[in-house]
PDB file of N, CA, C and O in Angstrom, chain B, residues numbered from 101:
ATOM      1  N   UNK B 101       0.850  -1.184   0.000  1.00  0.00           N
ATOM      2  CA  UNK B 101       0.000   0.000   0.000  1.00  0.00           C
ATOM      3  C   UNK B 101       0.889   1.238   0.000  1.00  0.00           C
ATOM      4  O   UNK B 101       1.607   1.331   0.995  1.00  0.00           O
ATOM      5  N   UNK B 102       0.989   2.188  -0.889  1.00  0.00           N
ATOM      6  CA  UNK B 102       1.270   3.350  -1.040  1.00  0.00           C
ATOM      7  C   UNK B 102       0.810   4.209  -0.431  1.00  0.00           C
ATOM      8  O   UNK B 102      -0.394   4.144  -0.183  1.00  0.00           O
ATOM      9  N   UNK B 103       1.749   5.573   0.142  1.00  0.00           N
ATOM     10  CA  UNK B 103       0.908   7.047   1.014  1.00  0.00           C
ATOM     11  C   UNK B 103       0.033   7.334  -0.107  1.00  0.00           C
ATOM     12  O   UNK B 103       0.170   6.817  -1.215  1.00  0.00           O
ATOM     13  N   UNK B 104      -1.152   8.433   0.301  1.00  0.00           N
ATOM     14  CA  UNK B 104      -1.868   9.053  -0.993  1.00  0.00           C
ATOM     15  C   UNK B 104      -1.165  10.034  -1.522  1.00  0.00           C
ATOM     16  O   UNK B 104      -0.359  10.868  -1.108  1.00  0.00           O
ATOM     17  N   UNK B 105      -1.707   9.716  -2.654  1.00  0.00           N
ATOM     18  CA  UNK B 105      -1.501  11.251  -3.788  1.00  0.00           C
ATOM     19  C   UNK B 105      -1.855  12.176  -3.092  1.00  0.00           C
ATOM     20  O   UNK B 105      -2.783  12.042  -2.294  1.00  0.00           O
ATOM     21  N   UNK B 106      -1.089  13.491  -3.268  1.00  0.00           N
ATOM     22  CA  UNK B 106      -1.261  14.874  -3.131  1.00  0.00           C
ATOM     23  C   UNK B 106      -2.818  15.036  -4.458  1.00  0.00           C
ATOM     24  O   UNK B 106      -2.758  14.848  -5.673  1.00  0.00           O
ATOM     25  N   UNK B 107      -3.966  15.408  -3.677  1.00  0.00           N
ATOM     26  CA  UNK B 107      -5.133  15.489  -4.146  1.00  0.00           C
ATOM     27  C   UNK B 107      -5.183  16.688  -5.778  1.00  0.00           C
ATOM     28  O   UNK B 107      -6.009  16.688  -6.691  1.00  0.00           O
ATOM     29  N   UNK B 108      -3.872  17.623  -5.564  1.00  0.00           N
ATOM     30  CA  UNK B 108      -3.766  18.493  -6.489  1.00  0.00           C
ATOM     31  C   UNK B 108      -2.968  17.980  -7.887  1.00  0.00           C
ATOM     32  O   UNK B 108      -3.148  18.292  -9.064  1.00  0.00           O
ATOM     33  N   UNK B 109      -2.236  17.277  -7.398  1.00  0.00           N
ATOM     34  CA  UNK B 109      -1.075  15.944  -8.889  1.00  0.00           C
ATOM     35  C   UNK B 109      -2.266  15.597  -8.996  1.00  0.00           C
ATOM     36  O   UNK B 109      -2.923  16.353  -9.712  1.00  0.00           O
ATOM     37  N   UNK B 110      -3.015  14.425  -8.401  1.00  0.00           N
ATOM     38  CA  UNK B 110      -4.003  14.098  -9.353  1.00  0.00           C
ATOM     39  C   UNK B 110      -4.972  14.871 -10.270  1.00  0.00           C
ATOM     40  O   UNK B 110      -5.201  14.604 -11.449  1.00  0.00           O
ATOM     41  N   UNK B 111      -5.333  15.550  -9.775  1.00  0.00           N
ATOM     42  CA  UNK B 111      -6.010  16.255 -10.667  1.00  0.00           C
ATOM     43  C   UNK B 111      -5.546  16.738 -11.470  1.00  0.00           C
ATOM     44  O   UNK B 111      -6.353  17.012 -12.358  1.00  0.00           O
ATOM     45  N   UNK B 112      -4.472  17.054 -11.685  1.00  0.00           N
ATOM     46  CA  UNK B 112      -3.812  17.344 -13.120  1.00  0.00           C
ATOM     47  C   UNK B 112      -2.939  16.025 -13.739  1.00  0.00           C
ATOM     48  O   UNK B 112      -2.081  16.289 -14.581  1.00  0.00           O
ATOM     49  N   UNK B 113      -3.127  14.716 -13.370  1.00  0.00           N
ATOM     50  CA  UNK B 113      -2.200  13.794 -14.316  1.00  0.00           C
ATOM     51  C   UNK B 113      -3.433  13.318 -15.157  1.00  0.00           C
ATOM     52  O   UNK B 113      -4.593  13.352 -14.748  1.00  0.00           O
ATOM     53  N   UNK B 114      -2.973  12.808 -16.554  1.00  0.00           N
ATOM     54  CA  UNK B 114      -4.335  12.153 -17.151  1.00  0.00           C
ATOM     55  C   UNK B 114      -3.139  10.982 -18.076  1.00  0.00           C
ATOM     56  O   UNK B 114      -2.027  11.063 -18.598  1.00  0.00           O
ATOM     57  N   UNK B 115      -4.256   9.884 -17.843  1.00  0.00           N
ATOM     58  CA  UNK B 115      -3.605   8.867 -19.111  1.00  0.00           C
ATOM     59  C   UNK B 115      -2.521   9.532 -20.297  1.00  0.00           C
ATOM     60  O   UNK B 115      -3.156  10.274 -21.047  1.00  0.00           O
ATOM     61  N   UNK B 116      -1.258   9.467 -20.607  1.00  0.00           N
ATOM     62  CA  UNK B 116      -0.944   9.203 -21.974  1.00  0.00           C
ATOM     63  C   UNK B 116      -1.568   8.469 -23.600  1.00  0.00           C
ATOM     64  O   UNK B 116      -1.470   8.600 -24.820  1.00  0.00           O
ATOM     65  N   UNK B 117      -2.121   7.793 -22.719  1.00  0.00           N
ATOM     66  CA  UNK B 117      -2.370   7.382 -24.523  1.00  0.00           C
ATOM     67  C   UNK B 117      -3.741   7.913 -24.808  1.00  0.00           C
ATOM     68  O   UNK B 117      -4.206   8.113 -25.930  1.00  0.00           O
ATOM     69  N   UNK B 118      -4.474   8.164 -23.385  1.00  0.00           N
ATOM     70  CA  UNK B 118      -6.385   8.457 -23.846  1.00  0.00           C
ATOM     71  C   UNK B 118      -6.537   9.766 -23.620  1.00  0.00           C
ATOM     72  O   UNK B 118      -7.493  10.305 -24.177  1.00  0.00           O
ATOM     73  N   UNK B 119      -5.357  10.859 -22.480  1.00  0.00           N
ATOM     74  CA  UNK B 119      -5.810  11.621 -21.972  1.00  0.00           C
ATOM     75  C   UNK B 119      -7.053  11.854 -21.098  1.00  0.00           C
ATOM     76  O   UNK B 119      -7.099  12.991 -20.630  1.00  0.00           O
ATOM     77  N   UNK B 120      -7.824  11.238 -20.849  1.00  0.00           N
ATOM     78  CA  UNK B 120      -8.650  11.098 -19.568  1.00  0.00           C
ATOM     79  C   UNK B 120      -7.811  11.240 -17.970  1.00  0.00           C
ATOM     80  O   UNK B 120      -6.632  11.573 -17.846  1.00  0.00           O
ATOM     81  N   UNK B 121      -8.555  10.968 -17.078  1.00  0.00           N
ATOM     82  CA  UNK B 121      -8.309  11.322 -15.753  1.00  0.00           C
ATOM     83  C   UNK B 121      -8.000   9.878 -14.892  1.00  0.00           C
ATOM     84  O   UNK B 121      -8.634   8.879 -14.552  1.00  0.00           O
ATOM     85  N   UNK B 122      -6.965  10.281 -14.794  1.00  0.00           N
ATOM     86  CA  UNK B 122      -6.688   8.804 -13.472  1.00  0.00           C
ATOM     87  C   UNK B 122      -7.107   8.809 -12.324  1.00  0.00           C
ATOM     88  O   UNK B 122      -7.179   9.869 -11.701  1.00  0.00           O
ATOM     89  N   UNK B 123      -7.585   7.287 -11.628  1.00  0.00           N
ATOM     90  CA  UNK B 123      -7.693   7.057 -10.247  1.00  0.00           C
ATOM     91  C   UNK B 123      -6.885   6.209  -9.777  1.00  0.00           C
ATOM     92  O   UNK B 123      -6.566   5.104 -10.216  1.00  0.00           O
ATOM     93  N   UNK B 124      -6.394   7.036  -8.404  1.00  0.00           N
ATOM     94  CA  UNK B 124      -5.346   5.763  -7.730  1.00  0.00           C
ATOM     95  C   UNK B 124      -5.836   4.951  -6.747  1.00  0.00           C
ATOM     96  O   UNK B 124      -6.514   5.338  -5.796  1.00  0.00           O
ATOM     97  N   UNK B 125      -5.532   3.942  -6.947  1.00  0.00           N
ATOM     98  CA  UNK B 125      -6.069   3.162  -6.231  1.00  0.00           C
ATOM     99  C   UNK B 125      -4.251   2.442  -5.363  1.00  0.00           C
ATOM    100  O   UNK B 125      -3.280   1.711  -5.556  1.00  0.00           O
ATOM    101  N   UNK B 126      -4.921   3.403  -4.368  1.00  0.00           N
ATOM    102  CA  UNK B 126      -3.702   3.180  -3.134  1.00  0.00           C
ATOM    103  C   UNK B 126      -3.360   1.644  -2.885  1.00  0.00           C
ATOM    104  O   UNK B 126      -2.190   1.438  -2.561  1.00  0.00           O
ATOM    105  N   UNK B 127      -4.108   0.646  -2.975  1.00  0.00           N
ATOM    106  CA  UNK B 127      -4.159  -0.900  -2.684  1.00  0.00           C
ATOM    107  C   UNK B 127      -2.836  -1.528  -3.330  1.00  0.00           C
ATOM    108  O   UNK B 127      -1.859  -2.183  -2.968  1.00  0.00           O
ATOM    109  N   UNK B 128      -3.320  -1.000  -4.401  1.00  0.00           N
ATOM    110  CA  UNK B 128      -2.043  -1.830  -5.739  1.00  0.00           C
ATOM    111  C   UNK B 128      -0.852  -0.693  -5.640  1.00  0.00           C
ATOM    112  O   UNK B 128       0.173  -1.101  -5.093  1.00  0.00           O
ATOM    113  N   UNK B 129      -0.844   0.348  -5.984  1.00  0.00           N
ATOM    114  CA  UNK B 129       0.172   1.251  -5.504  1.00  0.00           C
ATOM    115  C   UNK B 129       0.518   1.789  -7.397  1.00  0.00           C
ATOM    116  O   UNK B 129       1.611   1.830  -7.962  1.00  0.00           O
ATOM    117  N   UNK B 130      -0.860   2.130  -7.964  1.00  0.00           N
ATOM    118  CA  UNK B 130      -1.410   2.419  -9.429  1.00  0.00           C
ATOM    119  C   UNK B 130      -1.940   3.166  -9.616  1.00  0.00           C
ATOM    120  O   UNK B 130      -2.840   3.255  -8.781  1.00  0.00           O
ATOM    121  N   UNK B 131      -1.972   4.174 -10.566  1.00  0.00           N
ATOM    122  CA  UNK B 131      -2.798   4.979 -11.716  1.00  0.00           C
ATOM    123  C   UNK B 131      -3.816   4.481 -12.301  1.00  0.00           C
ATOM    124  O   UNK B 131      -3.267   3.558 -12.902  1.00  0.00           O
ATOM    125  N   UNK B 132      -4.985   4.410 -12.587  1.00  0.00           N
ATOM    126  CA  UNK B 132      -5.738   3.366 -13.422  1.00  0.00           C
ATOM    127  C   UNK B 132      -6.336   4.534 -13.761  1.00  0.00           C
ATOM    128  O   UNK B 132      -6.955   5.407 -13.152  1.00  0.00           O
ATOM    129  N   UNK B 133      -5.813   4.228 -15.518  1.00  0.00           N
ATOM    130  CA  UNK B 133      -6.775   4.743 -16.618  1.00  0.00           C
ATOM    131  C   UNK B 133      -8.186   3.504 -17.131  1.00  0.00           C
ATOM    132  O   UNK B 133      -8.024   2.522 -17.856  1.00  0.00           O
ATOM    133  N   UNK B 134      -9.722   4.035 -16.378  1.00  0.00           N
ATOM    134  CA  UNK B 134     -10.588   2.749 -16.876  1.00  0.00           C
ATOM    135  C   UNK B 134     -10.571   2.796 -18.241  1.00  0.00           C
ATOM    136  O   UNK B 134     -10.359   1.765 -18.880  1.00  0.00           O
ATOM    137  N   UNK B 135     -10.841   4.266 -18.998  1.00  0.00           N
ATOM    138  CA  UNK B 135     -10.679   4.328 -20.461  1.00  0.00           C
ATOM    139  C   UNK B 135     -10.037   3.581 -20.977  1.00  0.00           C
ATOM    140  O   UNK B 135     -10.585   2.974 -21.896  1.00  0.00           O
ATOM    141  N   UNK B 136      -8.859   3.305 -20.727  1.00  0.00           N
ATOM    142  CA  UNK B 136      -7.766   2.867 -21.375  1.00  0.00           C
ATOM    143  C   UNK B 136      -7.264   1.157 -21.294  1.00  0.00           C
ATOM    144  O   UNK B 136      -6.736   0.293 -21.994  1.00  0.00           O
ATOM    145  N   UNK B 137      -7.761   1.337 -20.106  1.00  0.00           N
ATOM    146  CA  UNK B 137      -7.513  -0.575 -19.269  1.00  0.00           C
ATOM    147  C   UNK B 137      -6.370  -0.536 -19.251  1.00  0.00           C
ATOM    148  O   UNK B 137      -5.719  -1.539 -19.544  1.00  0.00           O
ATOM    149  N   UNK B 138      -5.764   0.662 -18.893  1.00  0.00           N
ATOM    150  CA  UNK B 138      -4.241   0.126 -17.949  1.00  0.00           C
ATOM    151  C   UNK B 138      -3.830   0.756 -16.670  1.00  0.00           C
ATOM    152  O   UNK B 138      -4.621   1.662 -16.409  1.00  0.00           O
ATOM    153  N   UNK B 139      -3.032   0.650 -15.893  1.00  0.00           N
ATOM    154  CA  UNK B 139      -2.550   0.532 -14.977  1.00  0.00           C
ATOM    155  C   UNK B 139      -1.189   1.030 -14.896  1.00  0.00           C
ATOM    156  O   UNK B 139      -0.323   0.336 -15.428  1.00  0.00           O
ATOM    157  N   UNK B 140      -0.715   2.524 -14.104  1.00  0.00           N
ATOM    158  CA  UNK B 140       0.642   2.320 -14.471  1.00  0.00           C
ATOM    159  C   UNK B 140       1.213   2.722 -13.195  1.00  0.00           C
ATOM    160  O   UNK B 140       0.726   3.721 -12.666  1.00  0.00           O
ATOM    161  N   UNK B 141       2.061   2.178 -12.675  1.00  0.00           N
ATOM    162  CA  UNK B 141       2.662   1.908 -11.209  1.00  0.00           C
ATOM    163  C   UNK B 141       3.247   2.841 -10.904  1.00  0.00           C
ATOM    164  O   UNK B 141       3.729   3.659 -11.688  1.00  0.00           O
ATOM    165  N   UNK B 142       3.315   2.882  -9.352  1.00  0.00           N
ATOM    166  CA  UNK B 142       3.848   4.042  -8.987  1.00  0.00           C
ATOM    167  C   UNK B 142       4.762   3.843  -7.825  1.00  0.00           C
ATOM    168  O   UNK B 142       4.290   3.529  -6.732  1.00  0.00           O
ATOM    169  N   UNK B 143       6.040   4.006  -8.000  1.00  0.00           N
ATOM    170  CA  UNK B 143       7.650   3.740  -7.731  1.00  0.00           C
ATOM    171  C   UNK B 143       8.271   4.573  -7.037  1.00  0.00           C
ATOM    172  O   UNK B 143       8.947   5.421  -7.620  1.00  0.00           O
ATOM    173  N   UNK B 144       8.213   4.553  -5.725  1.00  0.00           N
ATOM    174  CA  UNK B 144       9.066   5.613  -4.590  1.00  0.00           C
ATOM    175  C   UNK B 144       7.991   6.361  -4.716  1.00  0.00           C
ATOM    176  O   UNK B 144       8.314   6.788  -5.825  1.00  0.00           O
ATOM    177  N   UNK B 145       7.255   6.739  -4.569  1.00  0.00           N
ATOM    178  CA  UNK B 145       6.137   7.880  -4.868  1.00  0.00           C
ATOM    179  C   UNK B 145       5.923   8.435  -6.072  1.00  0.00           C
ATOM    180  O   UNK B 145       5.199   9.413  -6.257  1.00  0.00           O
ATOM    181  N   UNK B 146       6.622   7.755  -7.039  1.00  0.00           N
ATOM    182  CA  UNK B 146       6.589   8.357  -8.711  1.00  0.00           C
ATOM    183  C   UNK B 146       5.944   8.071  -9.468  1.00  0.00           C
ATOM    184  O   UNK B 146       6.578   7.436 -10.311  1.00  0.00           O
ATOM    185  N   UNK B 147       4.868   8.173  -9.728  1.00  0.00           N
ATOM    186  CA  UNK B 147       4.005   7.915 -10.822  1.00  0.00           C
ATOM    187  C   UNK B 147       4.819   7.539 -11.957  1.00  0.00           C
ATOM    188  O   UNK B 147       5.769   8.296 -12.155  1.00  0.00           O
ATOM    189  N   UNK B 148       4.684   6.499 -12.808  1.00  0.00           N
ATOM    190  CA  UNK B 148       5.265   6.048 -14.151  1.00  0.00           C
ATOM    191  C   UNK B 148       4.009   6.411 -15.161  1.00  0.00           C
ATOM    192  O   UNK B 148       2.917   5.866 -15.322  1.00  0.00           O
ATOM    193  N   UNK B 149       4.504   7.330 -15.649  1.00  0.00           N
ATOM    194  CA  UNK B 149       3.205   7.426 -16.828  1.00  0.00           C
ATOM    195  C   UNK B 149       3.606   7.311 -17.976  1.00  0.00           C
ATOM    196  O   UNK B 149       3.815   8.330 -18.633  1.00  0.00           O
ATOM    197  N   UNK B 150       3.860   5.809 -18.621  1.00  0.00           N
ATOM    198  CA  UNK B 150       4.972   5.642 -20.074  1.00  0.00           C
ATOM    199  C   UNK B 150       4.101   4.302 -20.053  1.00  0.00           C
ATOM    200  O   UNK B 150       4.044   3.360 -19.262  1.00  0.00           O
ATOM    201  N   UNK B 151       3.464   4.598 -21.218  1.00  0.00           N
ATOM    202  CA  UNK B 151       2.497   3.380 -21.844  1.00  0.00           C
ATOM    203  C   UNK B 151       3.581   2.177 -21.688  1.00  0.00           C
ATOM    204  O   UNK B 151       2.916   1.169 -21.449  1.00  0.00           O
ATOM    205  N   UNK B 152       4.622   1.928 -21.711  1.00  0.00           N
ATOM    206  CA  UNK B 152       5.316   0.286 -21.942  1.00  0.00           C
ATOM    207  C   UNK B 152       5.579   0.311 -20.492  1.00  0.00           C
ATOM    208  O   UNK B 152       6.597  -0.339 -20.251  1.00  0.00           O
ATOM    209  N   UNK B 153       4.979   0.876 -19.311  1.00  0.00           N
ATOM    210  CA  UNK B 153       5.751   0.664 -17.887  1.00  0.00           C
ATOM    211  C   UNK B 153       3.915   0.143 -17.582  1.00  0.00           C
ATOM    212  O   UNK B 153       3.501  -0.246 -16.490  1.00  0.00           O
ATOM    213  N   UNK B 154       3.234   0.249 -18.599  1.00  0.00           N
ATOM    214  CA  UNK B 154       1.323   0.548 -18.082  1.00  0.00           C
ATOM    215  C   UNK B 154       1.012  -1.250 -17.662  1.00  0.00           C
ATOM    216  O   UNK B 154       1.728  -1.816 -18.488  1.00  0.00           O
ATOM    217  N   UNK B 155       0.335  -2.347 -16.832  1.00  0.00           N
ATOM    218  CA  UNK B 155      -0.224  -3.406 -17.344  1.00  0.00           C
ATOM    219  C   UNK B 155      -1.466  -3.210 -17.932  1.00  0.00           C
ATOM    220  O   UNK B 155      -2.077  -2.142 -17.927  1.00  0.00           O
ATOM    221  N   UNK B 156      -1.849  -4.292 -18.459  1.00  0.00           N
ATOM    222  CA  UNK B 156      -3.008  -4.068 -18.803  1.00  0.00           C
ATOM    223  C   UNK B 156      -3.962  -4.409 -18.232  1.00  0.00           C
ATOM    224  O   UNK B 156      -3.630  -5.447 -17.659  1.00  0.00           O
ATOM    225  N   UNK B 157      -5.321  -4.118 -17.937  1.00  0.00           N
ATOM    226  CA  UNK B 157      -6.265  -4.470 -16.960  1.00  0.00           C
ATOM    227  C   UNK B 157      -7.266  -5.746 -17.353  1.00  0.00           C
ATOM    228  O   UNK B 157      -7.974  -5.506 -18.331  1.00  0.00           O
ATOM    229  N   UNK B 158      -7.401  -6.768 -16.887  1.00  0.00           N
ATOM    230  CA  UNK B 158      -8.707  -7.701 -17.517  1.00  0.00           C
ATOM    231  C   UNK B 158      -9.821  -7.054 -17.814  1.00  0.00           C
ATOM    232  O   UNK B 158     -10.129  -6.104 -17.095  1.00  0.00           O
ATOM    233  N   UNK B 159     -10.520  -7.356 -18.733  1.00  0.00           N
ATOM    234  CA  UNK B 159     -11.936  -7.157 -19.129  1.00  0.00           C
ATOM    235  C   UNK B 159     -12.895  -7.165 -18.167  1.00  0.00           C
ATOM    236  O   UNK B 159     -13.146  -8.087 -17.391  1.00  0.00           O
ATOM    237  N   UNK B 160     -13.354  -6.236 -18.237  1.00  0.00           N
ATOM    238  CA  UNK B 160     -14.610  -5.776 -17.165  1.00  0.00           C
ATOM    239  C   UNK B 160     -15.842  -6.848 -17.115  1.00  0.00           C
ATOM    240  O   UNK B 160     -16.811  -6.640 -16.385  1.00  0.00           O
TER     241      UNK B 160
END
């Protein structure tokens, strides 16, 4: 489990590839673009936002 995001980064990070709005979901220690169905991890407190660092999410 990851500390939270500073409520103000989030609101300004959005997916790379869809541009939409991410939610973190503190559990996994992730970005999740639903648009997009990926997932992109977040490392010492660093958000990775580089589509080849993203997983991809199973089908809803």
């Amino acid at each position: 489990m990851t500390a939270p995001l500073d409520p103000k980064l989030l609101a300004i990070l959005v997916c790379p590839m869809t541009r939409t709005p991410l939610r973190h979901d503190a559990a996994a220690g992730e970005l999740v673009s639903d648009t997009a169905g990926l997932a992109y991890p977040i490392r010492d407190g660093v958000p990775i936002l580089l589509i080849e660092a993203a997983r991809e999410l199973p089908p809803a």
